[in-house]
VMD Tcl script that draws the C-alpha trace (Angstrom):
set ca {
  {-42.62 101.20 153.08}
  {-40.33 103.95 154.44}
  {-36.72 103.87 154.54}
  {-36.78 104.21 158.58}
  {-38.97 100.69 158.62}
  {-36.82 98.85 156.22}
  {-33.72 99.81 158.25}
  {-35.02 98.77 161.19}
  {-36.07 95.52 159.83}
  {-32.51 94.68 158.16}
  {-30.72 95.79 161.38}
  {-33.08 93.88 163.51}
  {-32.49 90.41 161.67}
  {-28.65 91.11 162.13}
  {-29.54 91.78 165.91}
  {-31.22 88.35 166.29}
  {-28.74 86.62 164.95}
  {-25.79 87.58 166.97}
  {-27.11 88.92 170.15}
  {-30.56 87.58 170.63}
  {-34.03 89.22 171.18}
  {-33.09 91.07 174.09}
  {-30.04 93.01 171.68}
  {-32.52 93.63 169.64}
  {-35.10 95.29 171.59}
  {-32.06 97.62 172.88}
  {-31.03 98.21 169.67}
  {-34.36 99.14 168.60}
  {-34.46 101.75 171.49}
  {-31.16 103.16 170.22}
  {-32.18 103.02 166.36}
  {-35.60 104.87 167.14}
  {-33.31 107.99 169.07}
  {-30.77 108.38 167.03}
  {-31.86 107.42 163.19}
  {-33.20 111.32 162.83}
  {-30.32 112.87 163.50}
  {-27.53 110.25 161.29}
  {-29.82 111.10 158.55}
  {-29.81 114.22 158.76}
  {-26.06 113.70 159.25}
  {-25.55 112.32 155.65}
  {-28.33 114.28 154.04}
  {-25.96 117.53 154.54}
  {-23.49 115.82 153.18}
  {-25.09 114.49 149.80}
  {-28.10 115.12 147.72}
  {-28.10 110.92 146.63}
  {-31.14 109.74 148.01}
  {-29.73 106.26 147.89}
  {-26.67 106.77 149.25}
  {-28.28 108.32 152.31}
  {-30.36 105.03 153.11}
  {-27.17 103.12 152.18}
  {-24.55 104.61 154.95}
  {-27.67 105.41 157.67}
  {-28.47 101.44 157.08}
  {-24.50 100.64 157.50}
  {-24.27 102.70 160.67}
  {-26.33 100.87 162.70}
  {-25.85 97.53 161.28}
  {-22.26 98.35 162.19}
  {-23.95 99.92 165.57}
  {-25.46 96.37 166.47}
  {-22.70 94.55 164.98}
  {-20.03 96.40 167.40}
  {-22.63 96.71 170.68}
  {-20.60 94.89 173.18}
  {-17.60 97.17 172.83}
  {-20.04 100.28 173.51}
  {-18.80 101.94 176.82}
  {-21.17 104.29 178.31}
  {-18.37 105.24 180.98}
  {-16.39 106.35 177.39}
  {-19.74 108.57 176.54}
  {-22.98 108.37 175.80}
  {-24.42 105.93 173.27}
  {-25.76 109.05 170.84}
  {-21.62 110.32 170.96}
  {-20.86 106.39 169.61}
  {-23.39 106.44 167.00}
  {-22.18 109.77 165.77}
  {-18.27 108.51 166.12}
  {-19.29 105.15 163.88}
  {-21.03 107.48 161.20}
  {-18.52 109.81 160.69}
  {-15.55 106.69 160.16}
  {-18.34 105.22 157.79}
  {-18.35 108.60 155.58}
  {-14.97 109.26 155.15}
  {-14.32 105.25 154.90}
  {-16.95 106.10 152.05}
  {-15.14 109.16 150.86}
  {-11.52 107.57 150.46}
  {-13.36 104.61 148.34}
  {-14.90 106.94 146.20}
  {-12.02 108.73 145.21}
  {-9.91 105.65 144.51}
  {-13.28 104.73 142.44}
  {-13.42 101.66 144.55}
  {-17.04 102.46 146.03}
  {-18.74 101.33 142.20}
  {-17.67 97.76 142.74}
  {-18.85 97.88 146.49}
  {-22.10 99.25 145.17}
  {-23.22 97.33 142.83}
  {-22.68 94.25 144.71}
  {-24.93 95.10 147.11}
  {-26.87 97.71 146.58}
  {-30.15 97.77 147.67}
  {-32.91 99.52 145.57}
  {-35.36 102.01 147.43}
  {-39.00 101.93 146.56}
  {-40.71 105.30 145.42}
  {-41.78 105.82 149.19}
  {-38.44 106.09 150.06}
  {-37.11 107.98 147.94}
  {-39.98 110.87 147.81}
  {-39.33 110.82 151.80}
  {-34.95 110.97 151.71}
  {-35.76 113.65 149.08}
  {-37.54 115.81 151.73}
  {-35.41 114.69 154.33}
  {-32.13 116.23 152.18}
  {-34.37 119.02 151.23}
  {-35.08 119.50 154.48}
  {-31.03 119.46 155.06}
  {-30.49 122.60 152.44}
  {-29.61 125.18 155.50}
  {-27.37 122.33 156.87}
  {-25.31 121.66 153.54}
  {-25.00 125.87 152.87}
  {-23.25 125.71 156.49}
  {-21.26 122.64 155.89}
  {-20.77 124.57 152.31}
  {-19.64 127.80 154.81}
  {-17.65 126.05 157.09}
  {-15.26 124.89 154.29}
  {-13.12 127.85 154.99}
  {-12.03 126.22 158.39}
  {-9.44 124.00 159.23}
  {-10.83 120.64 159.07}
  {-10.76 119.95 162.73}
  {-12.35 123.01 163.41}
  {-15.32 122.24 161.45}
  {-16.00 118.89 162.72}
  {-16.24 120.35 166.48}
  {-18.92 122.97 164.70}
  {-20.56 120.38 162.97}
  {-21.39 117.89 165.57}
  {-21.73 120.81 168.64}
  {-23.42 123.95 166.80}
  {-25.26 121.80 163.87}
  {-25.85 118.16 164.94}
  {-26.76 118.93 168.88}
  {-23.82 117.25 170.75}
  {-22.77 117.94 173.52}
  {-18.99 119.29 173.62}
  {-17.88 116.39 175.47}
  {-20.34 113.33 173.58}
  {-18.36 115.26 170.38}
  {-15.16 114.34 172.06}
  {-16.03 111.24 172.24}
  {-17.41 110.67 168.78}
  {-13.87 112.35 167.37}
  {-11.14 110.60 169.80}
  {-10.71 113.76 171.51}
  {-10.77 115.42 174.99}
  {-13.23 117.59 176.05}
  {-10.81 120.05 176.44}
  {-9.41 120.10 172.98}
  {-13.05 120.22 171.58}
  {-14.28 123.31 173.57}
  {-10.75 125.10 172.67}
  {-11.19 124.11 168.93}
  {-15.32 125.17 169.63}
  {-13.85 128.51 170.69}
  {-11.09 129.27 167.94}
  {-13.71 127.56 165.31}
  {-16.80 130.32 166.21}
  {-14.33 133.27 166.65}
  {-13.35 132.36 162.88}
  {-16.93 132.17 161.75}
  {-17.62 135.59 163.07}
  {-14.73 137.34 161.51}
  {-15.72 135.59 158.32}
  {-19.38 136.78 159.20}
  {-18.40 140.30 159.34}
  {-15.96 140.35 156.44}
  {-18.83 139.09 154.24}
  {-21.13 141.65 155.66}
  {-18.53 144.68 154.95}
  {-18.21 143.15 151.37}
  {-21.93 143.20 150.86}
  {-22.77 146.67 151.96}
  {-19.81 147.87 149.76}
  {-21.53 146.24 146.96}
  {-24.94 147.58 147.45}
  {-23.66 151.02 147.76}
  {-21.66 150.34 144.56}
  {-24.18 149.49 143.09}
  {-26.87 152.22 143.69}
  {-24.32 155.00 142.37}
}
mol new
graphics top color blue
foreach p $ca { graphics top sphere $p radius 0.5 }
foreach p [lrange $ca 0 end-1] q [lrange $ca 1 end] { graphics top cylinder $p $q radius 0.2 }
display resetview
């Protein structure tokens, strides 16, 4: 059993339950297009196999849980999937440093089978470029490198990124702009350094 097929499964029964079989054919749809990339989303962001499943399950249980207040005049449904991930990760970040996250846990925890984990292991292994960027982009100001991460890393669209951060597209592009013209002065500072080293080091 892979973790994509027990997610769907869990999400599904949720889906019956409070919006029928027709929610859950729509959220099925949804899941299917967008479970790729919120993996991928948390796999640069830890190398916990289990913790992966955990907060790609609770984004689109929370995704099916929340579909009536989904507004596709606000932006499109992959921006809204992005925007619930991200609040899930940093709801997940503040509860781990007030150590609040073991008791959370271990109530309800659910255990992956060796399937799963052999296949989140790829998946985050698969995520290695993505974490060294995250790793890179820690030198910006952290509003800069969200608009990097979801635009130049994740695939969204400036303005679906404004949507997923409570933004306008106008902020996000100038924030895009200032964010890139950082990265390549950074870039080219790191290359100088380099080359000063390897001639250095050859005399």
């Amino acid at each position: 059993m892979t973790e994509k097929s027990a997610g769907t499964r869990a999400a599904a029964d949720v889906a019956e339950r409070s919006a029928g079989a027709g929610a859950a054919a729509e959220f099925e749809r949804l899941y299917r297009a967008n479970v790729d990339a919120v993996t991928a989303y948390f796999a640069r962001r830890t190398t916990d196999p289990q913790l992966v499943a955990d907060l790609t399950a609770d984004t689109f249980v929370t995704v099916i849980t929340s579909f009536e207040s989904f507004d596709p005049r606000k932006g499109s449904a992959r921006a809204w999937v992005f925007g619930i991930a991200r609040h899930l990760y940093a709801a997940h970040c503040e509860a781990y440093s007030q150590q609040q996250h073991k008791l959370r846990r271990l109530a309800g925890r659910r255990e992956l089978d060796q399937d799963q984990v052999e296949e989140l292991l790829e998946r985050i292994d698969a995520e290695r470029a993505g974490r060294g960027l995250i790793a890179a982009l820690a030198m910006l100001p952290e509003r800069e490198r969200e608009v990097i991460e979801l635009v130049d890393v994740a695939g969204l669209r400036p303005k679906d990124a404004a949507t997923a951060l409570g933004l306008t597209p106008g902020t996000v592009r100038m924030r895009l702009m200032r964010a890139r013209a950082r990265l390549r002065r950074q870039t080219a500072a790191g290359s100088t350094i380099t080359s000063q080293t390897r001639v250095t080091g050859n005399d």
